[in-house]
TIMI-2910 file (N, C-alpha, C, CB; in pm, 1 decimal, decimal comma, always signed):
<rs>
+----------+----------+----------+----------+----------+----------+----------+----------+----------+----------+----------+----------+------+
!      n_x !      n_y !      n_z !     ca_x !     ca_y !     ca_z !      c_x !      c_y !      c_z !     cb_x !     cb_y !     cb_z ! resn !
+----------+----------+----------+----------+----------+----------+----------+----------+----------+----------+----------+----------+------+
!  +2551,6 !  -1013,0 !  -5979,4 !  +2434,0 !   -934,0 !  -6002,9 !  +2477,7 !   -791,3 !  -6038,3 !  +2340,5 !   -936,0 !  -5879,2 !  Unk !
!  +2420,4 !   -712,6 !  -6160,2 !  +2472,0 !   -564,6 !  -6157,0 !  +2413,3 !   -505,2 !  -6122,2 !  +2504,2 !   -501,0 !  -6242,4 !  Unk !
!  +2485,8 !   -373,4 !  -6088,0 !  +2394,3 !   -266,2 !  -5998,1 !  +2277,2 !   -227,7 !  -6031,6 !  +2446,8 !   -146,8 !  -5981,6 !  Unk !
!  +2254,7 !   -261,0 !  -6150,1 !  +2106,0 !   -183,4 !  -6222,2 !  +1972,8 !   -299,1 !  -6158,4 !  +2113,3 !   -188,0 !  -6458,2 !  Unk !
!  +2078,4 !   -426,9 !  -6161,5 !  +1970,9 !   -533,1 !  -6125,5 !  +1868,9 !   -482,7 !  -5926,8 !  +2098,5 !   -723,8 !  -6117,7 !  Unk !
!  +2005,6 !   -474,7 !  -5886,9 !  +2017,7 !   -438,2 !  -5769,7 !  +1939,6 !   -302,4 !  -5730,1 !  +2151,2 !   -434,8 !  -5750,6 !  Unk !
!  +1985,4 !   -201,0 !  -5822,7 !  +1854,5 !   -110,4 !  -5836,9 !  +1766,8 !   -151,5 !  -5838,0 !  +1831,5 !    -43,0 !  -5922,1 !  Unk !
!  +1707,2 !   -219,4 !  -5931,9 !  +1522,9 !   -252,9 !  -5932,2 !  +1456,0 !   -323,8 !  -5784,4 !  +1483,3 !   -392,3 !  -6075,4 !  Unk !
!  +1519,9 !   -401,6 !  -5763,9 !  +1524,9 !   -484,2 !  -5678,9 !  +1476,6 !   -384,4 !  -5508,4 !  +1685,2 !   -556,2 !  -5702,5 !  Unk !
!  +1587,6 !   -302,8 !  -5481,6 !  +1578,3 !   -186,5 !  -5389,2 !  +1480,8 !   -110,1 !  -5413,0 !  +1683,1 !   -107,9 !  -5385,9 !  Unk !
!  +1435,9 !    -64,3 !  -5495,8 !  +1311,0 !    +60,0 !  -5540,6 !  +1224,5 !    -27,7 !  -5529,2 !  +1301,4 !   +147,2 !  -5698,6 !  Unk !
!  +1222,4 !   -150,5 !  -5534,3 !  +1049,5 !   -229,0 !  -5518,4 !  +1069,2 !   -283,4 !  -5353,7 !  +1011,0 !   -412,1 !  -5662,2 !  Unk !
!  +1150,7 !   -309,2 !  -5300,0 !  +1217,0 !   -336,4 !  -5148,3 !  +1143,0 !   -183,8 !  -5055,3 !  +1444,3 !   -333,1 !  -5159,6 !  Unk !
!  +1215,7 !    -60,8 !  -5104,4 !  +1194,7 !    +18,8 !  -5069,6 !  +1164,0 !   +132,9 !  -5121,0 !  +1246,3 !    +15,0 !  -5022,3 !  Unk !
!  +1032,6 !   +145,4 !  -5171,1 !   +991,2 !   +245,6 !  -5261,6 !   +978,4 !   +384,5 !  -5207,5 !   +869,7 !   +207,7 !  -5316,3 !  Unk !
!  +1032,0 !   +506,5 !  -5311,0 !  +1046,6 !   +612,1 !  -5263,1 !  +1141,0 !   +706,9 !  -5188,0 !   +984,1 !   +600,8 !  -5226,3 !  Unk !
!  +1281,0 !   +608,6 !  -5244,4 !  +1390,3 !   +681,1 !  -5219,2 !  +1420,0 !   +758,8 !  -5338,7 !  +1498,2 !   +599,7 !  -5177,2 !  Unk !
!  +1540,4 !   +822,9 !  -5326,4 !  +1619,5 !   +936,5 !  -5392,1 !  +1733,8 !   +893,5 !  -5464,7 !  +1667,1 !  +1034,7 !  -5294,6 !  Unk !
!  +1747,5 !   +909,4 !  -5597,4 !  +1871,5 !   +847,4 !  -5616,1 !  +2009,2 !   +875,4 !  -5508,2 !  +1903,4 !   +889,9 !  -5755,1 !  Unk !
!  +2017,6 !   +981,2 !  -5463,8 !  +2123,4 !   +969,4 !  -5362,5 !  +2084,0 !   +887,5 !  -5269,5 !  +2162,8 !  +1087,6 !  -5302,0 !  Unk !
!  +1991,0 !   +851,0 !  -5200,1 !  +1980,3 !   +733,9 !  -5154,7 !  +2000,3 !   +617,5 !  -5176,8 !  +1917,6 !   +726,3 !  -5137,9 !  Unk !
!  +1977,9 !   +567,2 !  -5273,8 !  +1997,4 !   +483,0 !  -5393,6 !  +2134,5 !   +434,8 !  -5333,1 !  +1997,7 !   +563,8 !  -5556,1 !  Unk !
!  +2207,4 !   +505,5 !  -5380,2 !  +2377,0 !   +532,1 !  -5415,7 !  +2409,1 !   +505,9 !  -5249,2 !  +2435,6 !   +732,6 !  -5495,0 !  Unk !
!  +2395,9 !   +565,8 !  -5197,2 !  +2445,8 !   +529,1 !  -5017,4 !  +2369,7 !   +386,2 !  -4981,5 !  +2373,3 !   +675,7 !  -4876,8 !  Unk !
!  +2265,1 !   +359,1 !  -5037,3 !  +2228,4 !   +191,0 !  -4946,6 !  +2309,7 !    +97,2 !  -5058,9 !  +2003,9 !   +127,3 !  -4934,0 !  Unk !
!  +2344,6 !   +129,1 !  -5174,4 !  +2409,3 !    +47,0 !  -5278,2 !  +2535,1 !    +11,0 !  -5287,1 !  +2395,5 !    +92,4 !  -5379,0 !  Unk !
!  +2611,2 !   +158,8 !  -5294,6 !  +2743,4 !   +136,0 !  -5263,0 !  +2810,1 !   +250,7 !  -5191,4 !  +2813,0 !   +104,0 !  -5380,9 !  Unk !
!  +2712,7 !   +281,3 !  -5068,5 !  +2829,9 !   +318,9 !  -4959,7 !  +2888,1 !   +460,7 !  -5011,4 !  +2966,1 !   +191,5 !  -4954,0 !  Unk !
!  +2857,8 !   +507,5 !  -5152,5 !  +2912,9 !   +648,3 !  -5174,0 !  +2787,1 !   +746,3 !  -5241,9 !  +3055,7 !   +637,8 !  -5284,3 !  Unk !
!  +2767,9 !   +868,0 !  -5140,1 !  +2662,8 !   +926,8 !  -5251,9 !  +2703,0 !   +972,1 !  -5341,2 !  +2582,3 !  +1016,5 !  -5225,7 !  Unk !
!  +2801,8 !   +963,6 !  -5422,5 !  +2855,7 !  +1031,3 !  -5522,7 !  +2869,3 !   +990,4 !  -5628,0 !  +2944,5 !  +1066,8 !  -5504,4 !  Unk !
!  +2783,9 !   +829,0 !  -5599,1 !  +2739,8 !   +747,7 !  -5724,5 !  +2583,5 !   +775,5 !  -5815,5 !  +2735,9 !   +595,7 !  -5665,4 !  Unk !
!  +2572,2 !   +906,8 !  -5732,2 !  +2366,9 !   +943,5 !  -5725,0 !  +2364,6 !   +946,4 !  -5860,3 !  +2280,6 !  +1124,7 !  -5644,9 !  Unk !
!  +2467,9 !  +1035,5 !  -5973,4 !  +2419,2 !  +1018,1 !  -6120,1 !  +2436,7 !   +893,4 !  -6141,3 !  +2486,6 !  +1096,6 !  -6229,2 !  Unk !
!  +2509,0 !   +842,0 !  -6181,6 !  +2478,2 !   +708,0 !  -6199,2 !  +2368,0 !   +616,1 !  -6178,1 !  +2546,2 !   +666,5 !  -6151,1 !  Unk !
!  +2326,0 !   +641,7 !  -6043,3 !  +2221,1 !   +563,3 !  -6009,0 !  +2125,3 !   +661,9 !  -6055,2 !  +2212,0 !   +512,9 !  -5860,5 !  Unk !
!  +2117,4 !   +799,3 !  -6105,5 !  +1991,6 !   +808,4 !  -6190,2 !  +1989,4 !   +778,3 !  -6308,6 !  +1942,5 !   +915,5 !  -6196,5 !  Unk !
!  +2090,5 !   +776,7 !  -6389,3 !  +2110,8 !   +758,6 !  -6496,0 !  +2015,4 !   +584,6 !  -6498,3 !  +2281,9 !   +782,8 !  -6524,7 !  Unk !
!  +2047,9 !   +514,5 !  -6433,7 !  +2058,3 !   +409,4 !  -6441,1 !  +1831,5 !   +396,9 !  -6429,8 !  +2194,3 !   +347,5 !  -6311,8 !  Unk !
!  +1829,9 !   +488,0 !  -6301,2 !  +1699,7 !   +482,4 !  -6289,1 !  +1621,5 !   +535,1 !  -6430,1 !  +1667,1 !   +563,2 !  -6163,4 !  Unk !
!  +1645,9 !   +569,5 !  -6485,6 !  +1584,3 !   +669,0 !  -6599,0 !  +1595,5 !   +549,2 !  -6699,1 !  +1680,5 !   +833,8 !  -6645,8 !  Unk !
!  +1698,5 !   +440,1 !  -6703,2 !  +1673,3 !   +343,9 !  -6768,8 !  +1546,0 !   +230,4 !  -6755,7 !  +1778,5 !   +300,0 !  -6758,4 !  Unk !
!  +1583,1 !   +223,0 !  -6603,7 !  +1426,5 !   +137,3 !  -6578,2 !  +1322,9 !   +171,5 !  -6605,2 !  +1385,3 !   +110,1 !  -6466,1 !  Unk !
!  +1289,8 !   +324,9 !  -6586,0 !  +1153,3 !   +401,1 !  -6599,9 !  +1100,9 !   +382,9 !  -6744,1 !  +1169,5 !   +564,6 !  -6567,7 !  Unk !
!  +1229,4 !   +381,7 !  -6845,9 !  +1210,6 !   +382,7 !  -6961,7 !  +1163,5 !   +233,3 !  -7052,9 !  +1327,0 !   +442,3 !  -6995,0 !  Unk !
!  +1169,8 !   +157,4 !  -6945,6 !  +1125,9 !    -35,9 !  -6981,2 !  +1074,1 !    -63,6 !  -6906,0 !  +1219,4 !   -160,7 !  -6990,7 !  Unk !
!  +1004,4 !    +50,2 !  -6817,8 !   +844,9 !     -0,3 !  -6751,5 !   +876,8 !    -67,2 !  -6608,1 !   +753,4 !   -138,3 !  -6863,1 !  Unk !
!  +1041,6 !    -23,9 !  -6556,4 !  +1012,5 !   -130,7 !  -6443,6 !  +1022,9 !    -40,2 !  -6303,3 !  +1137,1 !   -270,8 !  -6446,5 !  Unk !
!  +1012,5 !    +60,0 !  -6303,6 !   +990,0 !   +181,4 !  -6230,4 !   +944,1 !   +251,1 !  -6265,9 !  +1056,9 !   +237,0 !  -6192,8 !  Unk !
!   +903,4 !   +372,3 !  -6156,3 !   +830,2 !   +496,4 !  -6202,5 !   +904,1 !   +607,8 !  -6070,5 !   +623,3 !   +470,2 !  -6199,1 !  Unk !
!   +922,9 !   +746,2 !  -6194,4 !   +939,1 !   +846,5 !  -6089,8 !   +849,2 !   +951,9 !  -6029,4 !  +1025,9 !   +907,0 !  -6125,7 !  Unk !
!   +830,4 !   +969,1 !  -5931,8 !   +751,2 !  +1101,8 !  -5886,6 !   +833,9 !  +1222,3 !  -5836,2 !   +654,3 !  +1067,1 !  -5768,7 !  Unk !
!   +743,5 !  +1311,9 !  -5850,8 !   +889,7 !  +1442,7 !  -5781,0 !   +881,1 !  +1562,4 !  -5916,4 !  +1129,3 !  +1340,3 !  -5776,6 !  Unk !
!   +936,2 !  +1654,6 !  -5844,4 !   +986,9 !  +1768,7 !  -5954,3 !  +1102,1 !  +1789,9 !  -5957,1 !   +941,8 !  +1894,9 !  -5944,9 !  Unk !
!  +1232,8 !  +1723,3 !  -5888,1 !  +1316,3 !  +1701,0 !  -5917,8 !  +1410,8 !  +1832,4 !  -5845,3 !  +1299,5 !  +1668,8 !  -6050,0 !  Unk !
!  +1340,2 !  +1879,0 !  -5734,2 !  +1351,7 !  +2015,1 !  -5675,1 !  +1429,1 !  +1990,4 !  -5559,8 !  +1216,4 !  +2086,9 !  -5640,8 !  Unk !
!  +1524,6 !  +2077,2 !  -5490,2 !  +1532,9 !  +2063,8 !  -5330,8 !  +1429,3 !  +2001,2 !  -5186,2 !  +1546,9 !  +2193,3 !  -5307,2 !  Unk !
!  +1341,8 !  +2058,3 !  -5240,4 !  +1229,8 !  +2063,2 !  -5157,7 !  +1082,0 !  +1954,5 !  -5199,1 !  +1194,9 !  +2223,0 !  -5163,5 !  Unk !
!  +1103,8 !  +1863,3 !  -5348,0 !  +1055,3 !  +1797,4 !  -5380,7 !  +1103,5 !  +1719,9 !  -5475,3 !   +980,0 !  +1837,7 !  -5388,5 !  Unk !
!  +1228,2 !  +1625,9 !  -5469,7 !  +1311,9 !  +1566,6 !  -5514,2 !  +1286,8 !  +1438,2 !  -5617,1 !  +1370,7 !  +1545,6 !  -5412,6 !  Unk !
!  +1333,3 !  +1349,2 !  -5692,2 !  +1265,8 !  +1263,8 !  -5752,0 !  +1278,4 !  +1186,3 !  -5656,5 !  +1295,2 !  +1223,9 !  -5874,3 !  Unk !
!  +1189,5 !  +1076,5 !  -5685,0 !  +1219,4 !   +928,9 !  -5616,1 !  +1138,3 !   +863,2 !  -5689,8 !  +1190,6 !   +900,2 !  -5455,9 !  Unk !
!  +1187,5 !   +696,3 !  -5627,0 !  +1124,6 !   +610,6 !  -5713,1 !  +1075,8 !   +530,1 !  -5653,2 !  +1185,7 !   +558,9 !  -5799,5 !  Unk !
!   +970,3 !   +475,9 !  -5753,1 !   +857,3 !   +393,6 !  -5682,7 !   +855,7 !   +229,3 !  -5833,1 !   +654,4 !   +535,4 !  -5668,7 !  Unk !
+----------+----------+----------+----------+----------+----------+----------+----------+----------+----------+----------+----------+------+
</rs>
């Protein structure tokens, strides 16, 4: 299964994490967080997620 699959999968499991979240329940490193946005920005873009957020400290993206 690839991680992107595994992404979707988690954001509908548990909606409203952070891509650094993402990245620590996925693989154990937050330092995969671009990636896993990168990756999120793909789903958003074929309809199979959605982000909320301003993308701020204090109001971060996440996905739903």
């Amino acid at each position: 299964m690839t991680l992107k699959t595994r992404l979707a999968e988690r954001v509908h499991a548990s909606p409203g994490l952070t891509a650094r979240e993402l990245a620590q329940d996925l693989t154990g490193d937050e330092s995969y967080a671009n990636r896993v946005g990168a990756l999120c920005r793909e789903l958003i873009e074929q309809g199979k997620i959605e982000r909320r957020g301003k993308g701020r400290a204090a109001d971060p993206f996440r996905y739903y």
